[in-house]
C-alpha positions as a LaTeX table, in Angstrom:
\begin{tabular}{lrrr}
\hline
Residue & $x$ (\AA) & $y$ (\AA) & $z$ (\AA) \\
\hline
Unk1 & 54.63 & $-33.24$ & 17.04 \\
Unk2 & 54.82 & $-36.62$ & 17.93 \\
Unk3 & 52.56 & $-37.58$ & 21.00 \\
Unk4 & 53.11 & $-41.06$ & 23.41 \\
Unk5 & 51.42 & $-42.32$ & 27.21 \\
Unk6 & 53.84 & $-43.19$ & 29.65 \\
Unk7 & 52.00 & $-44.66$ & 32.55 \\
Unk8 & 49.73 & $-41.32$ & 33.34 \\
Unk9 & 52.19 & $-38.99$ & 31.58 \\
Unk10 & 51.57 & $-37.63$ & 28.45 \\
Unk11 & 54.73 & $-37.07$ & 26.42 \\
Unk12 & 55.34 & $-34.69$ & 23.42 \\
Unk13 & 58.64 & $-35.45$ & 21.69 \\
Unk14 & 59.98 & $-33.97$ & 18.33 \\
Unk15 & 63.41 & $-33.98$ & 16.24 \\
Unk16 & 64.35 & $-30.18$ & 15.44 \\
Unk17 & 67.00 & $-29.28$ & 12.89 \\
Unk18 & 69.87 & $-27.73$ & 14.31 \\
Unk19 & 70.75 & $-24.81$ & 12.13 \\
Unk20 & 73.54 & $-25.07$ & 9.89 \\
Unk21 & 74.02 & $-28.31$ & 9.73 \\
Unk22 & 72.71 & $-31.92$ & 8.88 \\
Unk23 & 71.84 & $-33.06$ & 12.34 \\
Unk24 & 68.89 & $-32.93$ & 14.37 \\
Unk25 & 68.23 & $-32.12$ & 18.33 \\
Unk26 & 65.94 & $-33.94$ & 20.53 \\
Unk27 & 62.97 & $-32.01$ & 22.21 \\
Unk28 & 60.91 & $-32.84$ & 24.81 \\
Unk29 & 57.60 & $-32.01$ & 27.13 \\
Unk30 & 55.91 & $-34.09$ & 29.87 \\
Unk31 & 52.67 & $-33.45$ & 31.23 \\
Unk32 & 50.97 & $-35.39$ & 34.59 \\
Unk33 & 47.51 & $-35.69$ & 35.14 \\
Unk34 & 45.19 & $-32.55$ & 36.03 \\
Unk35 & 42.15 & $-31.95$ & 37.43 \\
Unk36 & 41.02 & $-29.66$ & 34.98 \\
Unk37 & 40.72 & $-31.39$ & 31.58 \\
Unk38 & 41.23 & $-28.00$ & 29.83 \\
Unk39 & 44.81 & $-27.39$ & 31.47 \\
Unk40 & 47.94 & $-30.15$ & 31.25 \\
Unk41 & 50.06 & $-29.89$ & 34.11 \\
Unk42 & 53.50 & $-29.60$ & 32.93 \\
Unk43 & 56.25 & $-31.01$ & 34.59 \\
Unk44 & 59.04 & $-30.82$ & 32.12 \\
Unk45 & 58.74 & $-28.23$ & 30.16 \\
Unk46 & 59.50 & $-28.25$ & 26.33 \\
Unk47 & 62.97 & $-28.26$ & 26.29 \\
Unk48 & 66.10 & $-29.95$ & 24.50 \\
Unk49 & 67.25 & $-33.08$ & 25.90 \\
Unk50 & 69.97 & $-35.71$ & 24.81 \\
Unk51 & 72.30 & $-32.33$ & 23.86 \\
Unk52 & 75.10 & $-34.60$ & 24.23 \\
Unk53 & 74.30 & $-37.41$ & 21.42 \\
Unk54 & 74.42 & $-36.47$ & 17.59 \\
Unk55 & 71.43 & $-37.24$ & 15.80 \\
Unk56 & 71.75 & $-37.61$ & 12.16 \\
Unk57 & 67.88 & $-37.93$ & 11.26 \\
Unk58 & 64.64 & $-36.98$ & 12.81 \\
Unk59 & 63.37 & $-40.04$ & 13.41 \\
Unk60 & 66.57 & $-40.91$ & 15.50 \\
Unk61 & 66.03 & $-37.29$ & 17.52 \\
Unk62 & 62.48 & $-38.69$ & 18.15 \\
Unk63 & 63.64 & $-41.92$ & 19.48 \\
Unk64 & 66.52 & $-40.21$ & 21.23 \\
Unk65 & 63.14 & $-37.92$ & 23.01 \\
Unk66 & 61.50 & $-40.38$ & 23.96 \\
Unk67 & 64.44 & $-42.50$ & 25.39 \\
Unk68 & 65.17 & $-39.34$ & 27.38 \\
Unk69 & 61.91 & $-39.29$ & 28.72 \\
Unk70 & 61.44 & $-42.47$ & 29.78 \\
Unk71 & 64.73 & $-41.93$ & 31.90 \\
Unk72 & 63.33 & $-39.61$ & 32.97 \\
Unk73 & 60.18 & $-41.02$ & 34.70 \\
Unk74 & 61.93 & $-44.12$ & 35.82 \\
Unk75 & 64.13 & $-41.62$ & 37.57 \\
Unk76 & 61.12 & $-39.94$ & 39.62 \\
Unk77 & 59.31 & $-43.44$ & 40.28 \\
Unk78 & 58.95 & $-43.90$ & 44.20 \\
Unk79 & 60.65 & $-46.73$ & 44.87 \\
Unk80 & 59.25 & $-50.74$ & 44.74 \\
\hline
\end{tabular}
C-alpha cells in the first residue's frame, strides 16, 4: 500500500478493484501523531473515498486517494 506525509499526517492510500468490472475504487487511512511510537492514532479510518468518480486504473484510484486526502486535511486546518 502506497504510503505519503502530509504535514504530521501519515497517509495510506491504495486503488482496489471493484469486482466485476474494469474500474478501480479509491481507499484511504490517515493517521496523526501519537505519543506512543508503537500505536498510530487514526483519524480516518481505512475507508473508500472519491465513490463518486470512476477510476479506470490503479494508479488514477491512487491519485484520486490521495487528492481526497489532502481535501481532507485542508478541510480540518484551523484557520490562518
Amino acid at each position: 500500500m502506497p504510503y505519503a506525509r502530509i504535514a504530521e499526517h501519515e497517509i495510506e492510500y491504495e486503488g482496489i478493484p471493484v469486482a466485476g468490472t474494469q474500474q478501480w475504487a479509491a481507499y484511504l487511512a490517515i493517521y496523526a501523531p501519537s505519543t506512543n511510537p508503537m500505536h498510530r492514532n487514526s483519524v480516518f479510518p481505512r475507508q473508500h473515498v472519491a465513490a463518486e468518480e470512476v477510476f479506470l486504473t490503479k494508479e488514477a484510484a491512487e491519485e484520486g486517494a490521495l487528492k481526497a486526502a489532502k481535501a481532507l486535511l485542508e478541510s480540518k486546518a484551523p484557520p490562518a
